[in-house]
N, C-alpha and C positions, 0 to 999 in steps of 0.2 A: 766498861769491863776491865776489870785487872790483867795485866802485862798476861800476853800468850803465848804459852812454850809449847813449842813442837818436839814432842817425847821421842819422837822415831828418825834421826837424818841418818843420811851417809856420808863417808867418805872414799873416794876413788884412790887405793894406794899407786904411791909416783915414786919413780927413780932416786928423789931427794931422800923418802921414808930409809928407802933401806942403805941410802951412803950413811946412815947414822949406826948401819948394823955393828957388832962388837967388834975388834980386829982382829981378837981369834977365829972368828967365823965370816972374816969379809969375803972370802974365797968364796963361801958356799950361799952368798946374798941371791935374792932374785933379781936375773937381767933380762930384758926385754929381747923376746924372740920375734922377729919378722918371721911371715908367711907369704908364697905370691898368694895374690888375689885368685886363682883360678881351683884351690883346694875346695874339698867338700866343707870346710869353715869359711868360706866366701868373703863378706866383708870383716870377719873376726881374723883381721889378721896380723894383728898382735896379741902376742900373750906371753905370759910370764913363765920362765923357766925358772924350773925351783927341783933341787936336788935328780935331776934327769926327765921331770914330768912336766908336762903343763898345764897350764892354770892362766883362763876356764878353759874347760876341753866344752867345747859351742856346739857338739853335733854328735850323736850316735847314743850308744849305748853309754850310762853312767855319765853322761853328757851333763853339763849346767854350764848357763849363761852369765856373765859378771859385768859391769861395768867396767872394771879395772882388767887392764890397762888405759886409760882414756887416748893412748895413740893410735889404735885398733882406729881402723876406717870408719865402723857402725859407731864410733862413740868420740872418736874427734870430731866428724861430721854434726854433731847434735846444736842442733837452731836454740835449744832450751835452758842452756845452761852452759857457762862455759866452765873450760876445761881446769884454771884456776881455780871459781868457784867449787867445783869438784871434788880437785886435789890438794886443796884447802892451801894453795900458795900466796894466793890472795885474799887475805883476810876481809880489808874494805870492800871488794868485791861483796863478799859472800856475806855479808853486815846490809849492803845495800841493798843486798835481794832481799834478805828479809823483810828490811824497811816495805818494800812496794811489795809484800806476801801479809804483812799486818803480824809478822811474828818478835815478839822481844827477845825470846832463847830460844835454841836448838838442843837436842842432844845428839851425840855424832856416835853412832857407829861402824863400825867394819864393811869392808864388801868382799876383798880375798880373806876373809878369816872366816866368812859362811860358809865356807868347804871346808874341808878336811883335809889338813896339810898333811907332808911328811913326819913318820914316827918317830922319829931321832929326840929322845928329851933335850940335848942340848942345842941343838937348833931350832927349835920350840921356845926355847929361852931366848936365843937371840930374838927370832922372830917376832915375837911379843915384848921383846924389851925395845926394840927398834920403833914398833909401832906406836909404844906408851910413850918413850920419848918425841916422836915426831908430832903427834897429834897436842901433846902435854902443850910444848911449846907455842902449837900452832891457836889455840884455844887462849891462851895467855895473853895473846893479840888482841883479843876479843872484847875485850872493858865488861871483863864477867855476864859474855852474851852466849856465848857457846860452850858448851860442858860435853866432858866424855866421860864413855864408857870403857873402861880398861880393863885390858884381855889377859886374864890369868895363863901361863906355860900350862896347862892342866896334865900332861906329861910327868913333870916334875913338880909335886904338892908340896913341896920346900920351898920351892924356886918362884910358886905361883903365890904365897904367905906373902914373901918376902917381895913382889912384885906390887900386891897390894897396899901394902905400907908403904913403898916409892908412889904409889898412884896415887893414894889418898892424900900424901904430902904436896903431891903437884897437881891439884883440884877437879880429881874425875870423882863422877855421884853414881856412878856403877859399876858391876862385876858383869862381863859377855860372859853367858854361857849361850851354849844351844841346844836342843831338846832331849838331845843324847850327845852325847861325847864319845866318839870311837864306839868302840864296843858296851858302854857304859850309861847305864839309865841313871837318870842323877839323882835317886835315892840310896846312889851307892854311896856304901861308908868311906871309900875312898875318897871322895869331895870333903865328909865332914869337917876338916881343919879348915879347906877353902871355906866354907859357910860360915865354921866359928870368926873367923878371919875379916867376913867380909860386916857379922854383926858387931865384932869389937868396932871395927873401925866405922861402922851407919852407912854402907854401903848396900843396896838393895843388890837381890840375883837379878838382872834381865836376863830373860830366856827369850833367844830372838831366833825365827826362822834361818834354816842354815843345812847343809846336806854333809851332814857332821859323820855319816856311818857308811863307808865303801862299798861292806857286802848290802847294803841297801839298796843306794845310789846305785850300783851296777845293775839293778835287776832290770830299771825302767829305761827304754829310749825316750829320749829329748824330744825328738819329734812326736812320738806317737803318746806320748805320758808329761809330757812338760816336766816343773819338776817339786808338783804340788806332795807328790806322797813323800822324796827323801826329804826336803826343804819345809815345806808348811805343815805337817802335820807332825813332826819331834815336839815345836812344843804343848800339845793336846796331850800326847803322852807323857813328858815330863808334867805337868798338871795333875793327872789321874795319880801318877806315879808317887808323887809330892803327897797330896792327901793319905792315897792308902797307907804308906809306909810313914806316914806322921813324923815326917821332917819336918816341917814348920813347929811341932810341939818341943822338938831337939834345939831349938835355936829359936825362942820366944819372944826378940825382940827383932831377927830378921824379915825383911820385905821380900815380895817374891813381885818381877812381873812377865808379862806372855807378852811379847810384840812382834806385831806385822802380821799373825797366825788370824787377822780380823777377831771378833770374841762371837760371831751368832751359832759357836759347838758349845758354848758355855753351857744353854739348858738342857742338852742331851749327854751331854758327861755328868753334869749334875744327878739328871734320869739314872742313868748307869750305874754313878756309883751308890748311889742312894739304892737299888732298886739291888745290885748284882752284891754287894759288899753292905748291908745292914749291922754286922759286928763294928765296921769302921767307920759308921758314921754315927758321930756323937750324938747324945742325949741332948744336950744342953743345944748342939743345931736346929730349933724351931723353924728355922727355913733355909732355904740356901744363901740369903744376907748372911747369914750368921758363920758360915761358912769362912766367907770373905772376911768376914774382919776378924774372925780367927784367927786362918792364915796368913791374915795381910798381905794378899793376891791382889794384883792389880792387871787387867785387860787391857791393850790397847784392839781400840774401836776402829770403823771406819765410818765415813760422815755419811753414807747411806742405809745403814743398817738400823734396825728396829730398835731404837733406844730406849724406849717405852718399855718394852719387853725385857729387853735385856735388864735393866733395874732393878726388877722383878727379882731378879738370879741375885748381880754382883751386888746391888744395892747402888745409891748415885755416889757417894765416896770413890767406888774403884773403877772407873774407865777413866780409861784416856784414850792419846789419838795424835796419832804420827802421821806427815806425810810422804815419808819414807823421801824427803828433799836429794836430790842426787842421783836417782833411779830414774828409770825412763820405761820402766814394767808396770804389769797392770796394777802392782800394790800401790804403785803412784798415786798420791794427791794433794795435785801441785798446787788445788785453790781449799786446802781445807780449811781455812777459816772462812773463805767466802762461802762456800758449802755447808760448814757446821749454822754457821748466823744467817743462812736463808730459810734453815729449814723454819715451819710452820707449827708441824704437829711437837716440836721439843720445845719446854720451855728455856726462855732465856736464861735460868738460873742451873739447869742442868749444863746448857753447852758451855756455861761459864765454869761451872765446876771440870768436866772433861778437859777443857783448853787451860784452864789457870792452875785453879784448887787442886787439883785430884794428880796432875805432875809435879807441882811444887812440893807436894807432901810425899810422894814417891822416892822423887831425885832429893830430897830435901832441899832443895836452890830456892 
């Protein structure tokens, strides 16, 4: 099998990310808040203070869970990984994990950027220029084994251009976005320069799980709602959103992908939009393959769902398959290649395409 990348990691933001914050804005940097252990956040009791709030708020109403901080009790404590590998301080570490995981690359994503920070555009600049540089560097370590994903100011459409031209010169193969943006479905013309932007430069969108919209997130308790409707279900709508309003036809050479959202809602958005929106589904789409490589949409999978089926939809060009490395939630799958290469009913040329072929042509790496 050709070299296997893991489309979907994480990373745990650490103390060191933000001592690299601007110095105009080092005042207003995130610092690590202590909690006693005896609050209704119980073992969450670290968290990060950012402009008067907290972050992750672990409990109640508008509630979500984070990894990061890794000094938080529920997540220094962790047998599965450590807190270096993580917080990507240790590079050889996190090289070596792979090694005994059977993975050759990673892609690294965010874990405090899947919420929704504060409004402030120029703190949104810091914020994301802080992270692009700490992650740049830390990937650089790597002997071209780890690649990121760089997180546009989406705030400030200037600031987020010009961000990407710093990211692409210091070797990230994606644009973060998440399924909505604030108040913002991302067939808003407002992204448009971000998308020109990201296909000048051969950057794919990943659209990745994330609890990106407040008046959302507030609606649902943690406890009684987890936080599947504000976090996994934006990017289903960005998807539907994308098609109908024929953004991919505005930017003909851009890649789009959906991760961590699993893909088995693919043939029922397909139903949908086929069925509800017949004006906006092309002539020339004889199937929903056709679809896909259209809009050069690419899924990421999980190694137990109906692949068979699903090919059916994306065709075997567009899945992939993350094991979200860094996480310790159910989206985790910390044996996916052992997983993907036991199965029986897939053949071996498709799991090769999801694990090798179908990310390397995504990320271009």
């Amino acid at each position: 099998m050709q070299p296997i990348i893991d489309a979907d990691t994480h990373i745990s933001e650490s103390p060191e990310m933000w001592a690299m914050f601007d110095k105009e804005m080092y005042g207003r940097r995130p610092v690590l808040l202590s909690l006693p252990d005896d609050t209704l956040y119980g073992n969450w009791n670290k968290t990060w203070l950012i402009d008067g709030n907290i972050f992750p708020k672990p409990a109640g109403k508008g509630g979500f869970r984070l990894i990061t901080p890794s000094a938080s009790k529920v997540q220094f404590n962790r047998k599965d990984l450590s807190v270096a590998c993580r917080d990507m301080t240790d590079i050889p570490s996190r090289l070596a994990d792979m090694d005994r995981l059977g993975i050759a690359s990673q892609v690294v994503y965010p874990t405090l950027f899947l919420v929704y920070l504060p409004d402030d555009p120029e703190f949104d600049v810091a914020l994301s220029r802080a992270y692009n540089r700490f992650i740049a560097q830390a990937c650089a370590q790597s002997n071209g084994r780890i690649h990121w994903v760089a997180i546009p100011p989406l705030r400030d459409i200037a600031e987020s251009v010009k961000e990407l031209q710093w990211a692409k010169q210091n070797g990230a193969v994606g644009v973060f976005f998440r399924g909505m943006e604030g108040n913002y479905t991302l067939d808003n013309p407002r992204f448009h320069p971000v998308y020109q932007a990201a296909s000048d430069l051969d950057l794919p969108v990943c659209v990745h799980t994330g609890s990106s919209t407040p008046a959302i997130s507030e609606m649902f308790d943690l406890e009684r709602n987890r936080q599947w409707s504000h976090s996994a279900f934006p990017p289903l709508h960005a998807f539907r959103d994308l098609v109908l309003n024929q953004i991919p036809d505005m930017f003909p050479k851009l890649r789009f992908g959906f991760l961590e959202a699993s893909a088995s809602w693919i043939p029922f958005l397909i139903h949908k939009l086929k069925r509800d929106n017949t004006k906006r589904w092309k002539s020339s789409w004889k199937s929903p393959r056709d679809l896909f490589e259209d809009c050069r949409f690419y899924v990421a999978c999980e190694a137990d769902e109906d692949l068979n089926y699903l090919i059916e939809y994306a065709g075997a060009d567009h899945l992939i398959s993350g094991s979200d490395y860094g996480h310790n939630d159910p989206a985790e799958q910390a044996q996916l290649v052992k997983q993907m290469q036991s199965r029986e009913d897939v053949s071996p040329s498709l799991i090769e395409k999801i694990l090798c072929d179908n990310p390397k042509q995504f990320y271009q790496i």
